[in-house]
N, CA, C and O atoms as CSV, one atom per row, in Angstrom:
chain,resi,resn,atom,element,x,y,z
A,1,UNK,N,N,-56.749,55.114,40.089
A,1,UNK,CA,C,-56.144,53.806,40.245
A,1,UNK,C,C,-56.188,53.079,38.905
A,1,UNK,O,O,-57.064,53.312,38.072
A,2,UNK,N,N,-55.192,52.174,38.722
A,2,UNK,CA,C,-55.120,51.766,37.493
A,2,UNK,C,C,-55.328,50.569,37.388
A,2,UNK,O,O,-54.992,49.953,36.377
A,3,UNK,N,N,-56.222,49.720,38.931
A,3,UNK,CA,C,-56.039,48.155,38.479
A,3,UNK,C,C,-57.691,48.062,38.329
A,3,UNK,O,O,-58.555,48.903,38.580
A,4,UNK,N,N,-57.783,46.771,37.846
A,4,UNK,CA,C,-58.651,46.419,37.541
A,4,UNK,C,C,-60.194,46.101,38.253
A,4,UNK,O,O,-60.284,45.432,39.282
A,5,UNK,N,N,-61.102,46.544,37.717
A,5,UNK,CA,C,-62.108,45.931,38.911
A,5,UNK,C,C,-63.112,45.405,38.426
A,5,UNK,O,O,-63.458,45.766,37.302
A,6,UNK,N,N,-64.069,44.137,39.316
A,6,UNK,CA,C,-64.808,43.293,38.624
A,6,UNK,C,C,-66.103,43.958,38.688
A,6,UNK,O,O,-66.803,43.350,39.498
A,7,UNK,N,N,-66.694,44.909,38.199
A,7,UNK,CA,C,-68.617,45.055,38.089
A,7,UNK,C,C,-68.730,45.687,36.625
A,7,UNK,O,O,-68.362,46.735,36.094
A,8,UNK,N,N,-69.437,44.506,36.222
A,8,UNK,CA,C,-70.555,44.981,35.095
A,8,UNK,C,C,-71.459,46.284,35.236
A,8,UNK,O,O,-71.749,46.790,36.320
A,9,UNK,N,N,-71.807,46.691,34.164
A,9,UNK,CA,C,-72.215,47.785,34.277
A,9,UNK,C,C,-73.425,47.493,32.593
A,9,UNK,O,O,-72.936,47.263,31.487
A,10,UNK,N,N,-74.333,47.549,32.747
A,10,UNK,CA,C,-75.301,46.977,31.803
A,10,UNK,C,C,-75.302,48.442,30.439
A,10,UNK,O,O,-75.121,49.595,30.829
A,11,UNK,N,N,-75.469,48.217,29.307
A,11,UNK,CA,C,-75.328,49.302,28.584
A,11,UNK,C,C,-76.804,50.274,29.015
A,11,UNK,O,O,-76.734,51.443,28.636
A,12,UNK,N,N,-77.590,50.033,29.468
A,12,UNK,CA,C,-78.879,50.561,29.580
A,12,UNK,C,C,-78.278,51.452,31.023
A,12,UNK,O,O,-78.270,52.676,31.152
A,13,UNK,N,N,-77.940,50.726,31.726
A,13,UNK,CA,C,-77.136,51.539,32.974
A,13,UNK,C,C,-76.035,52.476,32.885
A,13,UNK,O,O,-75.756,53.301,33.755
A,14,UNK,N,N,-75.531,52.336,31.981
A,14,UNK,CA,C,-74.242,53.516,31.515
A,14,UNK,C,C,-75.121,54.495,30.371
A,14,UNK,O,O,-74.540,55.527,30.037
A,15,UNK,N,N,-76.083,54.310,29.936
A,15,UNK,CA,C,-76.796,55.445,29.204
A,15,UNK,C,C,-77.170,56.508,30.269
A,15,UNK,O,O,-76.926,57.715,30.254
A,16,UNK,N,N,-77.799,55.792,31.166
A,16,UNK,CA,C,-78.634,56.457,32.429
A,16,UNK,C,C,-77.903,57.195,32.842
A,16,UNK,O,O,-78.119,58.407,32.845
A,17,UNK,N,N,-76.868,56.656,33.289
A,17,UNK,CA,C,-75.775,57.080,34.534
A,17,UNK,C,C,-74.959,58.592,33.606
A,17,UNK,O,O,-74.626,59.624,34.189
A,18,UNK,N,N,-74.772,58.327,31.981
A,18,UNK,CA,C,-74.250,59.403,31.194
A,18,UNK,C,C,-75.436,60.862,30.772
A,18,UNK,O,O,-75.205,61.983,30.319
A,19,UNK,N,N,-76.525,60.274,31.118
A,19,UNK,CA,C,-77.699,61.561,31.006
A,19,UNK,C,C,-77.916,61.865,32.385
A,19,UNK,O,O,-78.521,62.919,32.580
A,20,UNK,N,N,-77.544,61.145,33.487
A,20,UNK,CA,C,-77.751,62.046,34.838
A,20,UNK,C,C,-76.320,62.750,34.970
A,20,UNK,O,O,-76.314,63.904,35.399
A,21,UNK,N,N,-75.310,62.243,34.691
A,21,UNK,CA,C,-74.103,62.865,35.121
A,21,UNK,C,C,-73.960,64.359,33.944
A,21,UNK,O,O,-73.876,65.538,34.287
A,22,UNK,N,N,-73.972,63.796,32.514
A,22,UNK,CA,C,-74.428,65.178,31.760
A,22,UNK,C,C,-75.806,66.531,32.420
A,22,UNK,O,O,-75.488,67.718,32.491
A,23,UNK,N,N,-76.575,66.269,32.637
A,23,UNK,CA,C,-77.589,66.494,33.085
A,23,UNK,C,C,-78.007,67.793,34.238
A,23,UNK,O,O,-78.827,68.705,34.341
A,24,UNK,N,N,-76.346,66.934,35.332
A,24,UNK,CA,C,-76.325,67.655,36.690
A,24,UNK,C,C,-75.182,68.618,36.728
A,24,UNK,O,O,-75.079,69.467,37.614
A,25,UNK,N,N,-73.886,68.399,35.252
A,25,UNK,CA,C,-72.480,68.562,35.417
A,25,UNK,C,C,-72.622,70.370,36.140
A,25,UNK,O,O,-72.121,70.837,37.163
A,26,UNK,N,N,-73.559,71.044,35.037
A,26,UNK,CA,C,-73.655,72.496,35.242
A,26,UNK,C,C,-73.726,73.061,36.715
A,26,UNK,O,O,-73.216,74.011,37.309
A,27,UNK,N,N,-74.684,71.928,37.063
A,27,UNK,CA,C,-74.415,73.059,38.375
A,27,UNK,C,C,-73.691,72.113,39.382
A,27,UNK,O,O,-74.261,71.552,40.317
A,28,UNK,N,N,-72.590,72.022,39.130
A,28,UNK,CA,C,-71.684,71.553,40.460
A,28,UNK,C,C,-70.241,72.293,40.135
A,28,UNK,O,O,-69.818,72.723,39.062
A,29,UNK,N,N,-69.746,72.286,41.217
A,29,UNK,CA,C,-68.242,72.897,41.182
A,29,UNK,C,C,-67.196,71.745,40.586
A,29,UNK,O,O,-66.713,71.970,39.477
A,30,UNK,N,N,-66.918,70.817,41.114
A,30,UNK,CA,C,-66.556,69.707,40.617
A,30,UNK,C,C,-66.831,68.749,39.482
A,30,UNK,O,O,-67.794,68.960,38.745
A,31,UNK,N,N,-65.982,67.630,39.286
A,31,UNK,CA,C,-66.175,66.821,38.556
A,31,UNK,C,C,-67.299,65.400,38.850
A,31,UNK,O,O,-66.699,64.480,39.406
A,32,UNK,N,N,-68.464,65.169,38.628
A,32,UNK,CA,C,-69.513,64.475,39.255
A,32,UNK,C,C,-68.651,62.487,38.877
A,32,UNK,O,O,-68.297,61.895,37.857
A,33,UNK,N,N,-68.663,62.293,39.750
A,33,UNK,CA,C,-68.848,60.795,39.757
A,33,UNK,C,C,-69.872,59.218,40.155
A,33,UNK,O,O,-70.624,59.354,41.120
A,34,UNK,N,N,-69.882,58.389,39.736
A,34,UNK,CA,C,-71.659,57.504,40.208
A,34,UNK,C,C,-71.007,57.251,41.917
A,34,UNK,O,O,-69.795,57.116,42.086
A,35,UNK,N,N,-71.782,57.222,42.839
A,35,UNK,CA,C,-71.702,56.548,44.437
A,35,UNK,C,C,-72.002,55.422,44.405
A,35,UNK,O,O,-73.193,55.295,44.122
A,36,UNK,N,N,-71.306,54.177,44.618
A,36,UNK,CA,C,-72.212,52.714,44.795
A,36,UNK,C,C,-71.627,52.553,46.131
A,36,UNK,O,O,-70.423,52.659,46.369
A,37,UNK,N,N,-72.731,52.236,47.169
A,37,UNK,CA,C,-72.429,51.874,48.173
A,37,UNK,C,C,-73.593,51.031,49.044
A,37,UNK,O,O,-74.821,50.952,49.040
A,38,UNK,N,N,-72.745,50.588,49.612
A,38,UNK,CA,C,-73.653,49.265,50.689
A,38,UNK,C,C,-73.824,50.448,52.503
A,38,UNK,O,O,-72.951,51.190,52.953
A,39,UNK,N,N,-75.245,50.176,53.110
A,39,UNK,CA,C,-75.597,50.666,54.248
A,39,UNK,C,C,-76.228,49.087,54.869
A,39,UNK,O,O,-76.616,48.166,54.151
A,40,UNK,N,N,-76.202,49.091,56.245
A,40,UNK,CA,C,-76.839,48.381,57.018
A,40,UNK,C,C,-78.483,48.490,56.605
A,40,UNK,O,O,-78.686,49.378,55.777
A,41,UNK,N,N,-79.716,47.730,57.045
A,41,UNK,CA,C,-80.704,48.207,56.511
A,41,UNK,C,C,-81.293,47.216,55.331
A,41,UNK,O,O,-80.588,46.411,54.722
A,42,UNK,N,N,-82.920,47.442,55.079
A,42,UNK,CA,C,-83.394,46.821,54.241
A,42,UNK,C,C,-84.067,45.561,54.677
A,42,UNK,O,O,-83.295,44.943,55.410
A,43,UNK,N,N,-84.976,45.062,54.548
A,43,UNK,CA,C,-85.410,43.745,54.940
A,43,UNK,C,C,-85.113,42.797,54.845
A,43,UNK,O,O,-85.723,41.929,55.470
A,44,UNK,N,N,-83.631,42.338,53.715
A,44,UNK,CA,C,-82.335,41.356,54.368
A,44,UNK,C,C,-81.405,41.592,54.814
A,44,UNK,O,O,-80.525,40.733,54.773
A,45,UNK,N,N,-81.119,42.983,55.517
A,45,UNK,CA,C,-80.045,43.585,56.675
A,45,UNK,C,C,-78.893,44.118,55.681
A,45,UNK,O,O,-77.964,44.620,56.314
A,46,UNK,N,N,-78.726,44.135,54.326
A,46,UNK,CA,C,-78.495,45.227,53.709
A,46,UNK,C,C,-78.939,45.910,52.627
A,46,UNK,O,O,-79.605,45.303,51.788
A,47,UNK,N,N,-78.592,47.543,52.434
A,47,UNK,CA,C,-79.362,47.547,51.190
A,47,UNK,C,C,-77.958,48.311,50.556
A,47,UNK,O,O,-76.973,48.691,51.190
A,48,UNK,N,N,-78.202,48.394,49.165
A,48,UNK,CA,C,-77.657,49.351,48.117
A,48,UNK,C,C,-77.920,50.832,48.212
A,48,UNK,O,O,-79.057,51.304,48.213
A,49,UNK,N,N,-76.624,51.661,48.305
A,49,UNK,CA,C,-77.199,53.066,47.878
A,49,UNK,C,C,-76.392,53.479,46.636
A,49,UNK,O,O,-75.408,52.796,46.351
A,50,UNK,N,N,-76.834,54.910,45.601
A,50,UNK,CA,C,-76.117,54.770,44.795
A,50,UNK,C,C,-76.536,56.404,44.500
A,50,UNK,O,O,-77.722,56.721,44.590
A,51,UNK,N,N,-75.524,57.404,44.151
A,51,UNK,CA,C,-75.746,58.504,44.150
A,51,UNK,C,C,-74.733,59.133,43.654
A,51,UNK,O,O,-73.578,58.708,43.689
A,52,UNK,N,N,-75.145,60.337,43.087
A,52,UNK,CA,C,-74.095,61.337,42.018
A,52,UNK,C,C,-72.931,62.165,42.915
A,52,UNK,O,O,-73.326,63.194,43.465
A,53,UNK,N,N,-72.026,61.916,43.031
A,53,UNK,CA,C,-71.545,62.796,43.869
A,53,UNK,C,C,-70.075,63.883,43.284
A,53,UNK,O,O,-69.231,63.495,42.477
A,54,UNK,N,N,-70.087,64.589,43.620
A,54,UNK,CA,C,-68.904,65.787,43.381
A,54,UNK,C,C,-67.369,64.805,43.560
A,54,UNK,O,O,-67.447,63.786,44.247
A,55,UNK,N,N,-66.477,65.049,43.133
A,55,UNK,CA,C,-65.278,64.394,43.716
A,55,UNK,C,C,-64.323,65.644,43.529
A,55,UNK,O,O,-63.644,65.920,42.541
A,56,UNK,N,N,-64.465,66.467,44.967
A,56,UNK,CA,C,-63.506,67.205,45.350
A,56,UNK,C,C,-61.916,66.965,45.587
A,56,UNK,O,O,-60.950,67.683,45.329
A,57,UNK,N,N,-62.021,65.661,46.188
A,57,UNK,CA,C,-60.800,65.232,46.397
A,57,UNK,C,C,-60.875,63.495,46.238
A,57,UNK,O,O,-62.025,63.059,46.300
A,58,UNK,N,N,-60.203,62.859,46.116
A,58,UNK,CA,C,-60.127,61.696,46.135
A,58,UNK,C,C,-60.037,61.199,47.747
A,58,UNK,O,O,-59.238,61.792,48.473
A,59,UNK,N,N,-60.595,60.459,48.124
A,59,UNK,CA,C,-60.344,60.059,49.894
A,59,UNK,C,C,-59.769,58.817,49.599
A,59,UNK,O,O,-59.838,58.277,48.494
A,60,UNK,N,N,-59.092,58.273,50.774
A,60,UNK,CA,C,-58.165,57.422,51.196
A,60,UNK,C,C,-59.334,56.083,51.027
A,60,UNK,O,O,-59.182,55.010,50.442
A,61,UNK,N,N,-60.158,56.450,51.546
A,61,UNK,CA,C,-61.269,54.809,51.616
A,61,UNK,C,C,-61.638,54.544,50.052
A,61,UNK,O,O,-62.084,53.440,49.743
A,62,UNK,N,N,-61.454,55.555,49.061
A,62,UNK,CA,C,-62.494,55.260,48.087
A,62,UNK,C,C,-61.789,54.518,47.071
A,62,UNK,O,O,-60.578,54.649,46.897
A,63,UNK,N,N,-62.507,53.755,46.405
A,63,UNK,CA,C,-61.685,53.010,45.099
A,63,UNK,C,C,-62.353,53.323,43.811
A,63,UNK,O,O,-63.181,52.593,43.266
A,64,UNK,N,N,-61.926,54.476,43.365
A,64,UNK,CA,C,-62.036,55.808,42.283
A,64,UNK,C,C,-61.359,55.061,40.607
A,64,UNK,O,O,-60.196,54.935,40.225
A,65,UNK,N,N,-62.511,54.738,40.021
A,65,UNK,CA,C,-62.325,53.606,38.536
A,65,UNK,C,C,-63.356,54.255,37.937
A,65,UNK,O,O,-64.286,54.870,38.458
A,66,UNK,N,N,-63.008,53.983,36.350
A,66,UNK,CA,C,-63.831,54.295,35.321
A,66,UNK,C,C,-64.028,53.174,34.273
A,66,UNK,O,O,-63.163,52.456,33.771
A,67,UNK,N,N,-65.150,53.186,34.092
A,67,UNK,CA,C,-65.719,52.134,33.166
A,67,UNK,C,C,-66.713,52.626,31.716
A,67,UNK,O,O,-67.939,52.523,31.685
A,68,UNK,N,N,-65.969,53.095,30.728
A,68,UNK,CA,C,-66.147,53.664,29.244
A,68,UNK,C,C,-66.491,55.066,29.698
A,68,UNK,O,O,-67.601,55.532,29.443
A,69,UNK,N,N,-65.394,55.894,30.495
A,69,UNK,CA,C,-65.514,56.937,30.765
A,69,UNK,C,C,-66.470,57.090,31.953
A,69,UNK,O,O,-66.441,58.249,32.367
A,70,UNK,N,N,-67.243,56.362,32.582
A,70,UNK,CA,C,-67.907,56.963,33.873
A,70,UNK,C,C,-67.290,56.819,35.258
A,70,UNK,O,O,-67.168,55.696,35.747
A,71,UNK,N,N,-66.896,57.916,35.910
A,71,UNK,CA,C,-66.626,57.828,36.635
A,71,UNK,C,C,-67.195,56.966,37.742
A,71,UNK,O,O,-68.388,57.144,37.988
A,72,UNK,N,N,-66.355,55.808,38.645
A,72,UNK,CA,C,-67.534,55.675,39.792
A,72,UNK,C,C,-66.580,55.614,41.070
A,72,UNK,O,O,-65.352,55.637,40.993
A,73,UNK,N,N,-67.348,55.528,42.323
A,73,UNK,CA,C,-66.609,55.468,43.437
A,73,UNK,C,C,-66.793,54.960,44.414
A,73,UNK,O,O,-67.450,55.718,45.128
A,74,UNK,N,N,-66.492,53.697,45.077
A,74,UNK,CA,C,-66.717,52.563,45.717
A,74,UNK,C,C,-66.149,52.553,47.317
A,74,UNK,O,O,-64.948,52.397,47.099
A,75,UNK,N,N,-66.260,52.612,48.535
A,75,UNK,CA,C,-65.634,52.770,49.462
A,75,UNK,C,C,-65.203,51.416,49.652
A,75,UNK,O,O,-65.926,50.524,49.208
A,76,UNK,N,N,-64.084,51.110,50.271
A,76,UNK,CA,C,-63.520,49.364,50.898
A,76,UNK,C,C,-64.252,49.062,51.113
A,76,UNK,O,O,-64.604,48.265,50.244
A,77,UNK,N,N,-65.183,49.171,52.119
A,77,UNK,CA,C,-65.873,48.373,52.598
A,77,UNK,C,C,-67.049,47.560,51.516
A,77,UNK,O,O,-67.263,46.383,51.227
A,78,UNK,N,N,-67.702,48.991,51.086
A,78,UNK,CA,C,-68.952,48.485,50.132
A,78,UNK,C,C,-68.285,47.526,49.075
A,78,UNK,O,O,-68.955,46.575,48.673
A,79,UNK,N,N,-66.964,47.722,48.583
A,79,UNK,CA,C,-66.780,47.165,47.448
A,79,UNK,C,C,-66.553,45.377,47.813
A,79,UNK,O,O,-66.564,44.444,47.010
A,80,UNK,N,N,-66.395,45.349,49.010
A,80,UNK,CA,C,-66.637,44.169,49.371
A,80,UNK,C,C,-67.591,42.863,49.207
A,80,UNK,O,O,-67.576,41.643,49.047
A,81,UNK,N,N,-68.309,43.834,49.338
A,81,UNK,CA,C,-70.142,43.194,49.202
A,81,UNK,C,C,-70.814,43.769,47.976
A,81,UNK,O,O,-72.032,43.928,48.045
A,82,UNK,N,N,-70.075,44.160,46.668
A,82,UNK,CA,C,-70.563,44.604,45.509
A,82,UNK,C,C,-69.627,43.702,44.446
A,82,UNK,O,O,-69.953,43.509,43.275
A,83,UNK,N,N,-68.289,43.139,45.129
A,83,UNK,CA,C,-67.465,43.290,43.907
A,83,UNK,C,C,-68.100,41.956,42.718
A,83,UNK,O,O,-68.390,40.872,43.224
A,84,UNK,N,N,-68.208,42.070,41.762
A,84,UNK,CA,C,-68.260,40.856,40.326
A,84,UNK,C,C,-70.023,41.296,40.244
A,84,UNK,O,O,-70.675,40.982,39.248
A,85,UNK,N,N,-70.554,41.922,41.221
A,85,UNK,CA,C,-72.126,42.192,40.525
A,85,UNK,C,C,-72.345,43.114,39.638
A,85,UNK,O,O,-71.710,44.149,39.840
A,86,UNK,N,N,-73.137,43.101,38.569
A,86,UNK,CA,C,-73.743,43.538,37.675
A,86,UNK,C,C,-74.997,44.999,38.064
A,86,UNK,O,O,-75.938,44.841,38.842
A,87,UNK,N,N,-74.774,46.040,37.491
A,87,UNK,CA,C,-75.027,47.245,37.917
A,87,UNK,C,C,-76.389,47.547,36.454
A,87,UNK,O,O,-75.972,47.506,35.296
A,88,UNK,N,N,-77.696,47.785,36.676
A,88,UNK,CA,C,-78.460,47.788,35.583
A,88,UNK,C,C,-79.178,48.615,35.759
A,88,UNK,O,O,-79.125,49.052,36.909
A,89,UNK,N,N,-80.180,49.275,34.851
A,89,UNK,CA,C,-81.109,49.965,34.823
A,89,UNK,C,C,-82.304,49.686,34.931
A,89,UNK,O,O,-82.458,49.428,33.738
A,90,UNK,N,N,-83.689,49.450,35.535
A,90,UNK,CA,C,-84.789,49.043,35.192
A,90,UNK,C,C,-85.552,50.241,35.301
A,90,UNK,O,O,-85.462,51.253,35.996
A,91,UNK,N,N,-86.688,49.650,34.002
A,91,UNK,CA,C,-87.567,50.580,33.960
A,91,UNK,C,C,-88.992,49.799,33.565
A,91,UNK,O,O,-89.175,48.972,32.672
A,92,UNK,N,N,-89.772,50.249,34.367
A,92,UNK,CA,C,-91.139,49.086,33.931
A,92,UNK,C,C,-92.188,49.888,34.748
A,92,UNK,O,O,-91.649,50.656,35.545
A,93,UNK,N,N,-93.499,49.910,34.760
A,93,UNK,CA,C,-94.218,49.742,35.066
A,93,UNK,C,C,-94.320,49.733,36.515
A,93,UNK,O,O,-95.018,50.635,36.979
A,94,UNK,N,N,-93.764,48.888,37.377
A,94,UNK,CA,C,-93.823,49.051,39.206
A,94,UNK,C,C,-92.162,48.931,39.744
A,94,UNK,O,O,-91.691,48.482,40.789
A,95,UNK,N,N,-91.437,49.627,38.373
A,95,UNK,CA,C,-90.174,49.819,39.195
A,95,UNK,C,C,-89.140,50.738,38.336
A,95,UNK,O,O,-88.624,50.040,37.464
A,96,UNK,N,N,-88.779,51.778,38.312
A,96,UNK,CA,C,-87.700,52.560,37.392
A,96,UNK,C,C,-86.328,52.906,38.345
A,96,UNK,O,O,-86.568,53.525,39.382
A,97,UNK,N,N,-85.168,52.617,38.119
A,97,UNK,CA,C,-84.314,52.882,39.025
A,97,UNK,C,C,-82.838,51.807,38.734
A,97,UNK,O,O,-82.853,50.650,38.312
A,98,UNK,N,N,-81.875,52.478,39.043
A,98,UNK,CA,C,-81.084,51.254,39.315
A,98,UNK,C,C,-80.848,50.427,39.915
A,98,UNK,O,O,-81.113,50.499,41.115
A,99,UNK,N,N,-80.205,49.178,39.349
A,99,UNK,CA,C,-80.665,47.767,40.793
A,99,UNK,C,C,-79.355,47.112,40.298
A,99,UNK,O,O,-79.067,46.973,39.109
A,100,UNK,N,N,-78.588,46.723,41.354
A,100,UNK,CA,C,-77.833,45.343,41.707
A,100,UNK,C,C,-78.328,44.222,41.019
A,100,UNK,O,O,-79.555,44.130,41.064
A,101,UNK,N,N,-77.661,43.224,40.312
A,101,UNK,CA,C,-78.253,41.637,40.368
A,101,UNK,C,C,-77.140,41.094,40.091
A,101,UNK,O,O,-76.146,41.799,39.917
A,102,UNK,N,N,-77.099,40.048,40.018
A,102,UNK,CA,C,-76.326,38.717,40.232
A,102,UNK,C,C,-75.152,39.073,40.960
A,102,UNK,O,O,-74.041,38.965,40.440
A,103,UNK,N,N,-75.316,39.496,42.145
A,103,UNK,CA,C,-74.285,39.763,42.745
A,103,UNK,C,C,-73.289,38.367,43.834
A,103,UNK,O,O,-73.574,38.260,45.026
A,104,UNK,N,N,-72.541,37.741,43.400
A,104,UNK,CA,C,-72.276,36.724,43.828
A,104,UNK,C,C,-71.747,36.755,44.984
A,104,UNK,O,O,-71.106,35.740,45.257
A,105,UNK,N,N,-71.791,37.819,46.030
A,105,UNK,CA,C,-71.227,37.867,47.247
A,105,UNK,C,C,-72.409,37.677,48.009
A,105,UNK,O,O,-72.156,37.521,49.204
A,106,UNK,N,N,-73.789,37.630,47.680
A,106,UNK,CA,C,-75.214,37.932,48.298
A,106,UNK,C,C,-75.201,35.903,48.203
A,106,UNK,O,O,-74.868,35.017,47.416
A,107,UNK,N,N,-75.760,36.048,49.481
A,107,UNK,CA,C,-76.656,34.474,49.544
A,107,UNK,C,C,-78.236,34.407,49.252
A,107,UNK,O,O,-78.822,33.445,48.755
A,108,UNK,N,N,-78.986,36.013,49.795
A,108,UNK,CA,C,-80.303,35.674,49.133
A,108,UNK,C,C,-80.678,37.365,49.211
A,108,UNK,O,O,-80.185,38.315,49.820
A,109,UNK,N,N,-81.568,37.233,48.468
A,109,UNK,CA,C,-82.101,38.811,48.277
A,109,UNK,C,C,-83.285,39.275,48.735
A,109,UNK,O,O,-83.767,38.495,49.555
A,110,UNK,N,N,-83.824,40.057,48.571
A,110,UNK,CA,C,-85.188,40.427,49.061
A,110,UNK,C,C,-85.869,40.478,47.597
A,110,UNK,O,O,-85.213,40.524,46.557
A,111,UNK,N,N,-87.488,40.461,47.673
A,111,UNK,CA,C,-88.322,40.277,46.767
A,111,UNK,C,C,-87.823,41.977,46.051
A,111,UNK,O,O,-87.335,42.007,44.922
A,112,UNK,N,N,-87.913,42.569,46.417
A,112,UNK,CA,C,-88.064,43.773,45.410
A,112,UNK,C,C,-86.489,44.249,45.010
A,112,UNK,O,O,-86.326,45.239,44.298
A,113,UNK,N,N,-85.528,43.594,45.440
A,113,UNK,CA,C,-84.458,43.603,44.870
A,113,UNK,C,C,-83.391,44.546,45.237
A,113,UNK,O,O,-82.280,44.541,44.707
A,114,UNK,N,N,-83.819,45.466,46.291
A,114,UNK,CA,C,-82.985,46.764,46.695
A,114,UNK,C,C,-82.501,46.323,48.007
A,114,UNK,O,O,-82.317,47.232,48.816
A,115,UNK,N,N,-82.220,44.962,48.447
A,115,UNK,CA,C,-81.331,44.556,49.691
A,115,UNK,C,C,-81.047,43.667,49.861
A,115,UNK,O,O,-82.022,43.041,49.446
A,116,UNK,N,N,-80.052,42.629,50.362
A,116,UNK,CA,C,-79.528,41.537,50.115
A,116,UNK,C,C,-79.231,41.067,51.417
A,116,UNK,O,O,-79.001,41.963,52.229
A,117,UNK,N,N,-79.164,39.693,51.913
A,117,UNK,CA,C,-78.046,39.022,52.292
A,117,UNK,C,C,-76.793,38.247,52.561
A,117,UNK,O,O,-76.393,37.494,51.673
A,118,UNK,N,N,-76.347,38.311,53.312
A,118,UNK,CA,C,-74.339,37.409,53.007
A,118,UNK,C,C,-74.493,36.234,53.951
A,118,UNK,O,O,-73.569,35.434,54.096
């Protein structure tokens, strides 16, 4: 798709995302792309999931964009409740992983940052 879409993507988060996707390319049949997606769940009734996945085919739900070459792939729905937030890397001491923030579709979040509410 060629239009435009609103999520930041932090440079510390596109390093990450380019040493896991380099990392895994070998052993997959396909071309690997990032998963961002929203599930029910979490201790403000949603959480974030986010995962490497093959893109065999393009599906009808997904909204398939690249941002300085990384592939990512967003379903309607999730992109709903993701779109204009900022996609980052943390790494510290009592937390390494990627995390959501300032996501302006969320009204409040949970303390550890991996679930939100609308």
């Amino acid at each position: 798709m060629n239009e435009q879409y609103d999520l930041k993507v932090t440079s510390v988060a596109k390093e990450k995302i380019k040493e896991y996707l380099d990392s895994a390319k070998d052993d997959c049949e396909f071309p690997l792309g990032f998963r961002l997606a929203v599930a029910g769940g979490g201790c403000s009734g949603f959480r974030y999931e986010m995962a490497l996945e093959e893109m065999e085919s393009e599906r009808d739900i997904d909204y398939n964009f690249e941002i300085e070459g990384i592939p990512f792939l967003v379903d309607m729905m999730s992109w709903n409740y993701i779109e204009g937030a900022t996609l980052d890397f943390n790494d510290s001491l009592l937390q390494s992983g990627f995390v959501i923030k300032d996501n302006p579709n969320a009204s409040s979040t949970c303390g550890c940052g991996e679930s939100f509410s609308i």
